[in-house]
PLY file of the C-alpha trace (Angstrom):
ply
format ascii 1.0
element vertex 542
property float x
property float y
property float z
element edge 541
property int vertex1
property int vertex2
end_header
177.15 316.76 167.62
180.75 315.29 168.23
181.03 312.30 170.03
184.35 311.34 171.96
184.56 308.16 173.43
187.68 306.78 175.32
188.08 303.17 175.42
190.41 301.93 178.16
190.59 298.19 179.49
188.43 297.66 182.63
189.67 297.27 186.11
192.03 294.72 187.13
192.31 293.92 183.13
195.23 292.11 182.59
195.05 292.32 178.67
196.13 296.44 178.84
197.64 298.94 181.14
193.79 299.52 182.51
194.44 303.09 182.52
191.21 303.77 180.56
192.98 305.79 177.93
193.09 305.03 173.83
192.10 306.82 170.55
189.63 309.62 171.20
186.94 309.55 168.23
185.80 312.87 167.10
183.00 314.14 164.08
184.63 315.46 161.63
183.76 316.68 157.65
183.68 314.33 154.64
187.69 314.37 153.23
190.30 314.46 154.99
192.41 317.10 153.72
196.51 316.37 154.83
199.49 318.33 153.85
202.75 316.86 153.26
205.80 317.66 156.16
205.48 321.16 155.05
202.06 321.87 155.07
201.85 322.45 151.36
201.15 319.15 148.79
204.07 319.60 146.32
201.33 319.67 143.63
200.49 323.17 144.90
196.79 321.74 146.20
195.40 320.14 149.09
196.57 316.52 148.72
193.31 314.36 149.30
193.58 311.20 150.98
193.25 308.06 148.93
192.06 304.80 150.25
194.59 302.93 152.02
196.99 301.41 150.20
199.47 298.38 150.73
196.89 295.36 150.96
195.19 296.29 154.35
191.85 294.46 154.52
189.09 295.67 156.29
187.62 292.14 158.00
184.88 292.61 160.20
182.69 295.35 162.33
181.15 295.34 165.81
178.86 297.09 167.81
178.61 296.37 171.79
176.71 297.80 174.17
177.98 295.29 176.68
178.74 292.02 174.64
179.54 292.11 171.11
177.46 291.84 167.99
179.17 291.58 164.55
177.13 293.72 161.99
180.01 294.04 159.28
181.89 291.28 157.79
183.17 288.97 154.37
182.25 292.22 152.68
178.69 293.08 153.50
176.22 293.16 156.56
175.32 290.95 158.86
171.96 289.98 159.34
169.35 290.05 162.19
169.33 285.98 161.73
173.34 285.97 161.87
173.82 288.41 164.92
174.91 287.20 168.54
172.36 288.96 170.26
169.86 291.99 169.94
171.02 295.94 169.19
169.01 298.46 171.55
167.69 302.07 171.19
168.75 304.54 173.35
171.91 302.86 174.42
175.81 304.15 174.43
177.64 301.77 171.53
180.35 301.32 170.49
181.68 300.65 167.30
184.89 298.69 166.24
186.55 298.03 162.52
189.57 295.41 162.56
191.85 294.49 159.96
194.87 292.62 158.45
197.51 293.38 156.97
199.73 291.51 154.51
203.32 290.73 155.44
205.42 293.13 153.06
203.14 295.93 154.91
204.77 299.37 155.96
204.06 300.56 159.35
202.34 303.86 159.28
199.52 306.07 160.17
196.28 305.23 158.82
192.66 306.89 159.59
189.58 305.03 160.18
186.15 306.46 159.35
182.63 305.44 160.41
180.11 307.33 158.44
176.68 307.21 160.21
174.03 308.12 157.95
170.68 308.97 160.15
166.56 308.50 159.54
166.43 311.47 157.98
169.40 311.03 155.55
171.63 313.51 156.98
174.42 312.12 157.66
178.33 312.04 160.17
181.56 310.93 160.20
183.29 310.20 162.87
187.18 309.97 162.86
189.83 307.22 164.07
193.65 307.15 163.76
196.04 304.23 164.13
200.01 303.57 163.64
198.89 300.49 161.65
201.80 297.78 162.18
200.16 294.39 161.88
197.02 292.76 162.74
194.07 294.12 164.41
193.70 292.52 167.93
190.58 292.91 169.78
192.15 293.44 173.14
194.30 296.68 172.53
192.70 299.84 171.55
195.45 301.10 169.82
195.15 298.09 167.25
191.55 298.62 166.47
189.59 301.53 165.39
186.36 302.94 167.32
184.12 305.14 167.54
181.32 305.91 170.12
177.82 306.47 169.34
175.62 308.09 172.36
173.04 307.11 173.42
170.59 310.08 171.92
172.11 308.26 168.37
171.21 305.13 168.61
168.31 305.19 166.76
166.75 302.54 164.42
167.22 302.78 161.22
170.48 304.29 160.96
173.11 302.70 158.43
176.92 302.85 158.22
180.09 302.48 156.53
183.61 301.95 157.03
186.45 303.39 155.18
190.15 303.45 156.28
192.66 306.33 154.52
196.32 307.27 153.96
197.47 310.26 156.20
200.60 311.37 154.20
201.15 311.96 150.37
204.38 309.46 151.25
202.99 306.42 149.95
201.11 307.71 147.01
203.63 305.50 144.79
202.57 302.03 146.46
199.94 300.13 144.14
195.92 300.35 144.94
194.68 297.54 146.33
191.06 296.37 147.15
189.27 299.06 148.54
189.43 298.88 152.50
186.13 299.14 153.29
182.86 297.96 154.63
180.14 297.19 152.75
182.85 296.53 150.26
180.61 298.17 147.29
180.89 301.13 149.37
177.29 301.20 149.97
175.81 301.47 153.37
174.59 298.55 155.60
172.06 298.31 158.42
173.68 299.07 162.25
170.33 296.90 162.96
169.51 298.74 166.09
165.73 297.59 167.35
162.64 299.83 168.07
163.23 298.44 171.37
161.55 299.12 174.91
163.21 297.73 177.44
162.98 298.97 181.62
163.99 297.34 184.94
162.37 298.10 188.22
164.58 297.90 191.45
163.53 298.76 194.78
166.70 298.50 197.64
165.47 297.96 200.85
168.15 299.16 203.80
167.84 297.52 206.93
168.99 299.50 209.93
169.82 296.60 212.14
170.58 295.63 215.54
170.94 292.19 217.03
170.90 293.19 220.44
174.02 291.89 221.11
176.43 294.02 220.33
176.18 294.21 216.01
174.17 297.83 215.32
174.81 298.58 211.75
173.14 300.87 208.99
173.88 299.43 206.17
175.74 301.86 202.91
173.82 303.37 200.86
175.72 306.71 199.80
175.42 308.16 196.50
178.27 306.59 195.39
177.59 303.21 196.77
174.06 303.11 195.02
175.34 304.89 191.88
177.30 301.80 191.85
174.53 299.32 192.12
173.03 300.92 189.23
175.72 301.11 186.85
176.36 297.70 187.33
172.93 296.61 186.80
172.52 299.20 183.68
175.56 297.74 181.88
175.30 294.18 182.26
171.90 293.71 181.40
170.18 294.77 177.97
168.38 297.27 179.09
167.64 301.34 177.97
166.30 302.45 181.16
166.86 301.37 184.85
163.73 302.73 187.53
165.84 302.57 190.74
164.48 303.41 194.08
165.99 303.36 197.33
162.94 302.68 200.05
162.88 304.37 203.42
165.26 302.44 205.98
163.55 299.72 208.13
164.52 299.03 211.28
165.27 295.30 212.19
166.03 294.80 215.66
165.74 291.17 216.60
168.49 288.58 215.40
169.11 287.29 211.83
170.17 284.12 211.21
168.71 283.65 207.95
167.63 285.67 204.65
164.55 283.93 204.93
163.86 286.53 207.02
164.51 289.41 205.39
162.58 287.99 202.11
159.34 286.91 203.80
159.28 290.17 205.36
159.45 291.64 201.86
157.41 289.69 200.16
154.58 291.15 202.62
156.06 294.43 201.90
155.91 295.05 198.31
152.47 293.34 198.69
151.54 295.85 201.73
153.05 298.86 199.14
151.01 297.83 196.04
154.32 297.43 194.03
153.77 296.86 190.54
154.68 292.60 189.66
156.99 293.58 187.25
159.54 295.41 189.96
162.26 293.97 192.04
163.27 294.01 195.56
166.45 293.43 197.12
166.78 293.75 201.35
170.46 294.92 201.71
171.46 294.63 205.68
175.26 294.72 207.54
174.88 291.77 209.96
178.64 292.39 211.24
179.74 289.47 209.48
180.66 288.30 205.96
177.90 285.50 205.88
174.27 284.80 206.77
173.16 281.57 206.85
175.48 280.38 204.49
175.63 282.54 202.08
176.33 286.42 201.16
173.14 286.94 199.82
170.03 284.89 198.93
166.93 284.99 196.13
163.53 283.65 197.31
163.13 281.49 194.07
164.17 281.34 190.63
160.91 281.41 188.62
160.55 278.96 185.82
158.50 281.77 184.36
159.76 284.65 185.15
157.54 286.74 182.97
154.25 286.27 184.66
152.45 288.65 187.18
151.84 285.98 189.53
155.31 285.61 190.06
155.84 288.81 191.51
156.76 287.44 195.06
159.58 285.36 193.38
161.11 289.10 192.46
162.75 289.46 195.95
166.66 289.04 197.29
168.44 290.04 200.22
172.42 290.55 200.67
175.33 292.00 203.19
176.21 295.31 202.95
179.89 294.53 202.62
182.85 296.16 200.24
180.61 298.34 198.06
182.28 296.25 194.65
181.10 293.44 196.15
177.92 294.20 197.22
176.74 295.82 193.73
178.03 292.31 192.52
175.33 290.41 194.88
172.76 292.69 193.66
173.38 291.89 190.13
173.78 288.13 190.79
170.83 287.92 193.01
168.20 289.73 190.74
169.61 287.28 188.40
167.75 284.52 189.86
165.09 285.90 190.18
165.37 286.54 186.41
164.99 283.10 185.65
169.07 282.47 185.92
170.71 279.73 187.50
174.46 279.46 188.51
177.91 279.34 186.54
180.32 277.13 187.52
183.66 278.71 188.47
185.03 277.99 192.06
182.84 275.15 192.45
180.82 276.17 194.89
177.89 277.68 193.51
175.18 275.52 193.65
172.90 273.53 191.10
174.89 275.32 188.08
173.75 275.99 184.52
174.85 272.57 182.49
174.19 274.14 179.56
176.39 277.47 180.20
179.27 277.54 177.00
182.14 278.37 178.51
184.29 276.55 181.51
185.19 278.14 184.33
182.50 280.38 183.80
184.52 282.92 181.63
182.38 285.48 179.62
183.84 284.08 176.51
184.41 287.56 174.85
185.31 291.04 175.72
182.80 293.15 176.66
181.97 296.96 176.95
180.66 298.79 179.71
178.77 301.36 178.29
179.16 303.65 181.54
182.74 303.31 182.38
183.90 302.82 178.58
186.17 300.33 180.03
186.62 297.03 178.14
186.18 293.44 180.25
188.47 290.38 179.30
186.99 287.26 177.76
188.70 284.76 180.68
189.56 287.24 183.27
185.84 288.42 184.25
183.84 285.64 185.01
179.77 285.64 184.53
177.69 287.88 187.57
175.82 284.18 188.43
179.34 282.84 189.42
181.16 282.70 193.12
184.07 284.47 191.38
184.78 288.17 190.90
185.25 290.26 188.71
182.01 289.92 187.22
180.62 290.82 183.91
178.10 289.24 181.62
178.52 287.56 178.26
176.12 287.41 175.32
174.92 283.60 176.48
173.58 285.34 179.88
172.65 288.46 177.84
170.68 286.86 176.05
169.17 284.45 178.88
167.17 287.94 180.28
166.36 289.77 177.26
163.12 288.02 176.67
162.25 288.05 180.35
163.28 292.48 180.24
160.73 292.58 176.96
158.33 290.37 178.66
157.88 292.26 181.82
158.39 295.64 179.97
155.16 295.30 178.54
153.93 295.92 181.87
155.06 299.45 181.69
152.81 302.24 181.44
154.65 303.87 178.38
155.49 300.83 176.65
154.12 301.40 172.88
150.67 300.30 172.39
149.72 300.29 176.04
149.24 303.18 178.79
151.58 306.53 178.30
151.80 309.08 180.39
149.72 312.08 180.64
151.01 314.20 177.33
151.07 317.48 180.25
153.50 315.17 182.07
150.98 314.72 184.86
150.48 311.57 187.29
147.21 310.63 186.49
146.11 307.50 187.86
143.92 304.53 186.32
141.71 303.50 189.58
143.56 300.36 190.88
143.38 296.85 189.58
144.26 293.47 190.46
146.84 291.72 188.20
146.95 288.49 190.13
144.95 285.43 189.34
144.89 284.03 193.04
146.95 283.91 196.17
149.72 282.13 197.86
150.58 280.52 200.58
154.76 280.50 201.02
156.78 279.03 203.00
160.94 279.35 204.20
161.75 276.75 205.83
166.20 276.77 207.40
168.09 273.69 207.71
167.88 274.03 211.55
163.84 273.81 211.20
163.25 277.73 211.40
160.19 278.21 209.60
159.02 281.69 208.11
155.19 281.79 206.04
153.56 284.25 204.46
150.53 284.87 202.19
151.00 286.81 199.23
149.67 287.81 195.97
150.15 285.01 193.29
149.80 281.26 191.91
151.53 278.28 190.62
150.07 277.30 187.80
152.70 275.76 185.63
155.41 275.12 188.63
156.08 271.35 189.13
155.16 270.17 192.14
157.44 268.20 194.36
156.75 265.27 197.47
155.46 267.51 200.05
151.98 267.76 200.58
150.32 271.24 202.59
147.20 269.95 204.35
144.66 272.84 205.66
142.10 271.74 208.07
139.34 274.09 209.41
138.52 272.26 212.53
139.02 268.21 212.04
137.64 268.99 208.22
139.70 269.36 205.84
139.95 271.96 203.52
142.76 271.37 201.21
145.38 268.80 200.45
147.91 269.96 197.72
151.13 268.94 196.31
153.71 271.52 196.62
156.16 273.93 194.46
159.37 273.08 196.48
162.85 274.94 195.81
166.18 274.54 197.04
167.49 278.10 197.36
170.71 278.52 195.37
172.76 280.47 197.71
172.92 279.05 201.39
170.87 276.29 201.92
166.81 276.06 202.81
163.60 275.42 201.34
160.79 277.60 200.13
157.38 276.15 199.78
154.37 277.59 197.56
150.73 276.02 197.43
148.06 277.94 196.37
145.44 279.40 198.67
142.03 277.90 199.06
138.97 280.26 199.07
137.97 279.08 202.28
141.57 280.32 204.07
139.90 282.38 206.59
137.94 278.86 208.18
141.23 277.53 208.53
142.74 276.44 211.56
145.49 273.93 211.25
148.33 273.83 208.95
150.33 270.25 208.44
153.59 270.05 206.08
153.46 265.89 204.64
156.68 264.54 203.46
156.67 261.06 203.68
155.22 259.28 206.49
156.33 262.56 208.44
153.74 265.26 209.05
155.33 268.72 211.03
152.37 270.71 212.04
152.22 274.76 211.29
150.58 277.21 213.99
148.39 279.07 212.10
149.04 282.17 213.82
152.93 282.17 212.89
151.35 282.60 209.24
151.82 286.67 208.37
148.87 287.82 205.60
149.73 290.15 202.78
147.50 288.19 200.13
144.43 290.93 200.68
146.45 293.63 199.51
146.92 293.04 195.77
146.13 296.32 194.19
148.55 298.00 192.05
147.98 301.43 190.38
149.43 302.64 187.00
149.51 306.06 184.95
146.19 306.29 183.24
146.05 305.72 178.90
0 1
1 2
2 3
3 4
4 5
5 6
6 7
7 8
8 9
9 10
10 11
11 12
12 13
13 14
14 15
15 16
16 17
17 18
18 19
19 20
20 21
21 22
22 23
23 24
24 25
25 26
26 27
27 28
28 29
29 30
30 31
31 32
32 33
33 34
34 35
35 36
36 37
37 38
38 39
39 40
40 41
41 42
42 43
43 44
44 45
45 46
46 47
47 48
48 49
49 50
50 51
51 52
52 53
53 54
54 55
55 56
56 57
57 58
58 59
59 60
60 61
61 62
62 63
63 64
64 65
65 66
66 67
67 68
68 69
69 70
70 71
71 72
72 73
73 74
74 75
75 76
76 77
77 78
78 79
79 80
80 81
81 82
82 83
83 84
84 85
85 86
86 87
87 88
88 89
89 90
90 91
91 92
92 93
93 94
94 95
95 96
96 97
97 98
98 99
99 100
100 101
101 102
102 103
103 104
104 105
105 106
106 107
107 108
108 109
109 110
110 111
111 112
112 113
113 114
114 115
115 116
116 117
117 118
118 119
119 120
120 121
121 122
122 123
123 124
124 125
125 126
126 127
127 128
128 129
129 130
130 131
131 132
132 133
133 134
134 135
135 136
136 137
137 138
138 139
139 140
140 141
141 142
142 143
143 144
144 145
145 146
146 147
147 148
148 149
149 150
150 151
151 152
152 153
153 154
154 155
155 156
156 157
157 158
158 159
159 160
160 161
161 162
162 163
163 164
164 165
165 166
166 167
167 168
168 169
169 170
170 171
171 172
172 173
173 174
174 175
175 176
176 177
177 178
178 179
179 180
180 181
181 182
182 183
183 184
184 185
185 186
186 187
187 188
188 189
189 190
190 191
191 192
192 193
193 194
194 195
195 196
196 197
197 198
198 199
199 200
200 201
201 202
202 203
203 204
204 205
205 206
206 207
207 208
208 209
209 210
210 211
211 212
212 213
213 214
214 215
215 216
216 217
217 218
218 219
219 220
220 221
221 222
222 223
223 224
224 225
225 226
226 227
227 228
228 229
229 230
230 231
231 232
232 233
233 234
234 235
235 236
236 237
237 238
238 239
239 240
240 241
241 242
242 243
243 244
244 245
245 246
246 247
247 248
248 249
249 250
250 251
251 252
252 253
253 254
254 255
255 256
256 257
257 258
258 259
259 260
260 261
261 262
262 263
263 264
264 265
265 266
266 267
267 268
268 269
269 270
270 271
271 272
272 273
273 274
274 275
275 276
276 277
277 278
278 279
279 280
280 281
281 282
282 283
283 284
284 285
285 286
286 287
287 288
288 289
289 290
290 291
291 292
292 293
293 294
294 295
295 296
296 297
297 298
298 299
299 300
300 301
301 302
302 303
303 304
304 305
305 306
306 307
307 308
308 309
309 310
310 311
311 312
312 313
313 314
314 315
315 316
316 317
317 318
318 319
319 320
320 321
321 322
322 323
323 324
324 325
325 326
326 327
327 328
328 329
329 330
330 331
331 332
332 333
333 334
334 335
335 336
336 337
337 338
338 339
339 340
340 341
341 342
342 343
343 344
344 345
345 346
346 347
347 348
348 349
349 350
350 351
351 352
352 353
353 354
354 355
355 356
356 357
357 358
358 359
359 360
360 361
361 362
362 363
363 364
364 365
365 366
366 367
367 368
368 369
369 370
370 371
371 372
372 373
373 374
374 375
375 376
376 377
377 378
378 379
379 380
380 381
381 382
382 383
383 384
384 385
385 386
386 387
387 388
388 389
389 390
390 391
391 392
392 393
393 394
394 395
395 396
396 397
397 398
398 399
399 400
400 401
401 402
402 403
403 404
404 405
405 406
406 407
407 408
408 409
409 410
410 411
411 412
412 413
413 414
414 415
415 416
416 417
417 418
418 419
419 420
420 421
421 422
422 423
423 424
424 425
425 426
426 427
427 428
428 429
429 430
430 431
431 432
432 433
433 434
434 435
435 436
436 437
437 438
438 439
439 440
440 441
441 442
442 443
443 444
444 445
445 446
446 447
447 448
448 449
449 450
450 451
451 452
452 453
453 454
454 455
455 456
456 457
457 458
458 459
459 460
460 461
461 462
462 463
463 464
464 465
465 466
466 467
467 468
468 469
469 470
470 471
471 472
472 473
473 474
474 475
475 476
476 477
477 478
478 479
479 480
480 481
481 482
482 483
483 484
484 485
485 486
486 487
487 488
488 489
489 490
490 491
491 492
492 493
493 494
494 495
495 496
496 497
497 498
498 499
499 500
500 501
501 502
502 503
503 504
504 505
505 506
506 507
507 508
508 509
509 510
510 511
511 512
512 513
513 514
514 515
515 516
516 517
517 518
518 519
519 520
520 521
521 522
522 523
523 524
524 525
525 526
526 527
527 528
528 529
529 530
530 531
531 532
532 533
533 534
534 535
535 536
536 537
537 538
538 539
539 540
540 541
C-alpha cells in the first residue's frame, strides 16, 4: 500500500510558512528509471540512477511519533540503549534522513529512498525528492527527506535503509564518492519499534450549570470540540490507543467557587459507576468566567505512584469550558498531574515546578511531530503541556516521564497480552466483579477561605508521606483513630486535599477533628459524602 504523508510546520510555527504543505512520499518499485531532457538516455537504454554523487553524506535518521528518536547514524544503527525514548506499535511515524554536503557541491535534484523491509521479508520503498543546495536543516521540509509510515506498518521487527540517488544522466561525469547511505554497508538496520501495549482511559464529565444568579451555561462538547481533546491527548502522549468517553451531562445548579467541588463530586462518581482504577476523569464546566478559584482548571493530587489501583481517586481533574484550543490544552495538562507530572516553569506562575525539567523556559527542546495533524512543533516556540504558556506540545523528557506510568496501568487492560482478552466472538462477557482496592479513604478539600468538601472513596496511602496534620475519629468520647495525614498543595489554584485511611470501625464514628498544631477544627460527620462501599469494578472475562 502507498503511503503519502505531508509534513507542514504546526500552527503558529514560526520556523515555516505553517501552511502544512512539503514533499509528498509515495511507494514506488526498486530503480528508479530517469530519462535524460528527451526522454531517451543517449545510450539508447534506460539510464539507471547511480548513487549520488558530489560528496553528499548521509548523517543521521529519525523516527518520531511525537518527539524524535535517532535510529540511524555515524554509519550504522542506533541502539535500544542509545535511543531518546521508546518506538511504539501501531503508531503513525515518521521517518527523516538529513545530510551534508561539501562546499564545491552543485545544486540539483536528488531522490531519497527508505526501503522498509517487513516480518515476513517482503519488502517497500518509499520515495523522496529534494533540490539539494546545502545542508539538511531539521526545521524545513524541503531540506530533509521523509517518509510516512501508517500506523497498520508499524510493526516490530521491521528493518530499513536509506539510499539517496541522482535524477538526471547530467552529472554522470562527477567522481563517486562514499556511498550515501544508511547502514553504510548497505545492509539493513533495526527501526526498533516495541511489541508495545499501551491504552489511556478518559472519561469527560459535562456539567450543565447554573449558579442561580444569572450564569446558565452547558458547557462544549461538539464533535469537533471533543475530537480535539482527543487528538491532543493521542499525540502528545506515547500511547497506541486512546478509550475516550463522554459521560451523560450532570446538572450542577448551586454556586461554584471552587474545583474542589467538582472533584469530590467525582471522586464519588467514578466510585458510584464502578470505573475501572486505571481510567481518568476530567469535570469540564462554563462558570461564565475565565477562572475558578484561582485557577483554569485543577487536579485532585499528583500521585507519587501513579501506577497503583489504590490511587484511582487521584485520577480526577476539572477545567472551564473556554476557547476549545485552550480547553483541550487544560485537559492534557491536568491529566498530567494526575500522571505523576509536576509543573514547567515558563511564565512563572505555575506552581511548585519540576527542578529537574532540561530545558528553560520550559521549551520542548526539539521539534516534534504530531502524528494526527502531520504538522511539525518548534523546539522554543511550543512550550511543554505542564506549563502556563501556550502553544503546548510535549518533549521526549515529559514523554518519557508517562510512559512507564501508560505501561504500568495498561496492564490493567483486559486485552493486554498475558492477561484477560476479549471474547474471540467479539462478545462482552463479563468476569463476576472484583475488588481491586486494598482499603478505603477518607479525603478531604479543604479552600483557602475554610470551605471544606470530604468524601470516602475507594483506596489507601500506603507509601504517601505523611505531613503535620493529624485526623482524629472519635465514636462517642472514644477514640477510634488518630493518624498522620497525606497532605497536598494543589498545583493549580490554591487549597489542600487531605487523605487518611479509613478505620474498620467508620460506621461507630461520630466526630471528626482536623489537628494542626495546637489548633483542632472539628468536622460534622454528616457533611462527610460515602462512596467507599461501592468498589466493584467489572472486566471482560479471560
Amino acid at each position: 500500500m502507498a503511503s503519502a504523508l505531508a509534513v507542514g510546520c504546526g500552527p503558529e510555527d514560526p520556523a515555516g510558512d505553517g501552511d502544512g504543505t512539503g514533499s509528498t512520499s509515495e511507494a514506488a518499485g526498486t530503480t528508479a528509471v530517469v530519462d535524460s531532457t528527451t526522454g531517451e538516455a543517449t545510450t539508447g537504454g534506460p539510464w539507471e540512477a547511480p548513487l549520488a554523487r558530489g560528496g553528499i553524506s548521509l548523517d543521521w535518521v529519525q523516527a518520531n511519533q511525537g518527539v524524535g528518536v535517532t535510529i540511524g547514524a555515524d554509519g550504522g544503527e542506533v541502539g535500544g540503549g542509545d535511543r531518546a525514548a521508546a518506538l511504539i506499535q501501531d503508531r503513525v511515524t515518521l521517518i527523516r534522513a538529513f545530510w551534508t554536503v561539501p562546499d564545491d557541491w552543485e545544486t540539483r535534484e536528488i531522490e531519497g529512498r527508505l526501503t522498509v523491509v517487513w516480518p515476513d521479508d517482503s519488502e517497500e520503498v518509499f520515495r523522496d525528492t529534494k533540490i539539494v543546495e546545502g545542508d539538511a536543516f531539521e526545521g524545513d521540509p524541503e531540506r530533509y527527506f521523509f517518509w510516512g509510515l501508517m500506523a497498520e506498518q508499524v510493526v516490530p521487527g521491521i528493518r530499513y535503509r536509506v539510499e539517496l540517488f541522482e535524477t538526471s544522466p547530467d552529472y554522470d561525469a562527477l567522481p563517486e564518492s562514499a556511498a550515501p547511505r544508511l547502514p553504510a554497508d548497505g545492509g539493513l538496520a533495526y527501526v526498533g519499534i516495541e511489541d508495545s501495549y499501551l491504552v489511556m482511559k478518559t472519561v469527560v464529565v459535562p456539567f450543565i450549570y447554573d449558579d442561580g444568579a444569572g450564569c446558565s451555561t452547558v458547557p462544549d462538547t461538539s464533535e469537533e470540540t471533543m475530537q480535539l481533546f482527543q487528538d491532543l491527548m493521542y499525540m502528545q502522549n506515547p500511547i497506541d490507543r486512546l478509550d475516550f468517553e463522554v459521560h451523560e451531562p450532570i446538572m450542577w445548579d448551586t454556586p461554584l467557587t471552587s474545583f474542589f467541588q467538582l472533584n469530590s463530586f467525582m471522586a464519588g462518581l467514578r466510585a458510584d459507576e464502578g470505573a475501572l482504577p486505571e481510567t481518568y476523569y476530567f469535570g469540564l464546566v462554563d462558570v461564565c468566567s475565565g477562572g475558578l478559584g484561582g485557577a483554569g482548571g485543577q487536579a485532585i493530587d499528583i500521585p507519587s505512584d501513579p501506577v497503583n489501583p489504590n490511587a484511582a481517586s487521584s485520577r480526577i481533574s476539572s477545567g472551564l469550558s473556554l476557547d476549545p484550543d485552550w480547553s483541550a490544552e487544560t485537559f492534557v495538562h491536568e491529566v498530567g498531574h494526575c500522571q505523576g507530572r509536576r509543573h514547567v516553569a515558563c511564565n512563572g506562575e505555575e506552581g511548585g515546578p519540576d527542578p529537574s525539567y532540561p530545558y528553560d523556559g520550559g521549551d520542548v527542546g526539539e521539534w516534534g511531530f504530531g502524528v494526527i495533524d502531520f504538522g511539525m512543533r518548534h523546539p522554543t516556540f511550543y512550550k511543554d503541556y505542564m506549563t502556563y504558556c501556550h502553544p503546548t506540545w510535549v518533549g521526549t523528557w515529559g514523554w518519557n516521564k508517562v510512559y512507564p506510568v501508560i505501561r504500568g496501568l495498561s496492564e490493567w487492560d483486559d486485552g493486554f497480552p498475558g492477561g484477560a482478552v476479549a471474547p474471540p466472538d467479539g462478545g462482552t462477557t463479563q468476569a463476576p466483579p472484583v475488588d481491586p482496592y486494598t482499603g478505603s479513604l477518607l479525603m478531604g478539600m479543604i479552600t483557602p477561605d475554610g470551605e471544606e468538601y470530604w468524601v470516602t472513596v475507594p483506596g489507601n496511602i500506603d507509601g504517601r508521606p505523611r505531613g503535620s496534620m493529624r485526623i482524629e475519629l472519635r465514636a462517642g468520647g472514644r477514640l477510634v483513630a488518630d493518624e498522620l495525614a497525606y497532605v497536598h498543595e494543589v498545583a493549580d489554584g490554591e487549597g489542600t486535599v487531605v487523605m487518611v485511611s479509613l478505620p474498620e470501625r467508620w460506621s461507630e464514628v461520630t466526630g471528626i477533628t482536623r489537628v494542626t498544631g495546637d489548633v483542632r477544627t472539628p468536622v460534622a460527620r454528616s457533611a462527610v459524602d460515602e462512596h467507599h462501599r461501592n468498589r466493584l469494578v467489572r472486566r471482560r472475562a479471560p
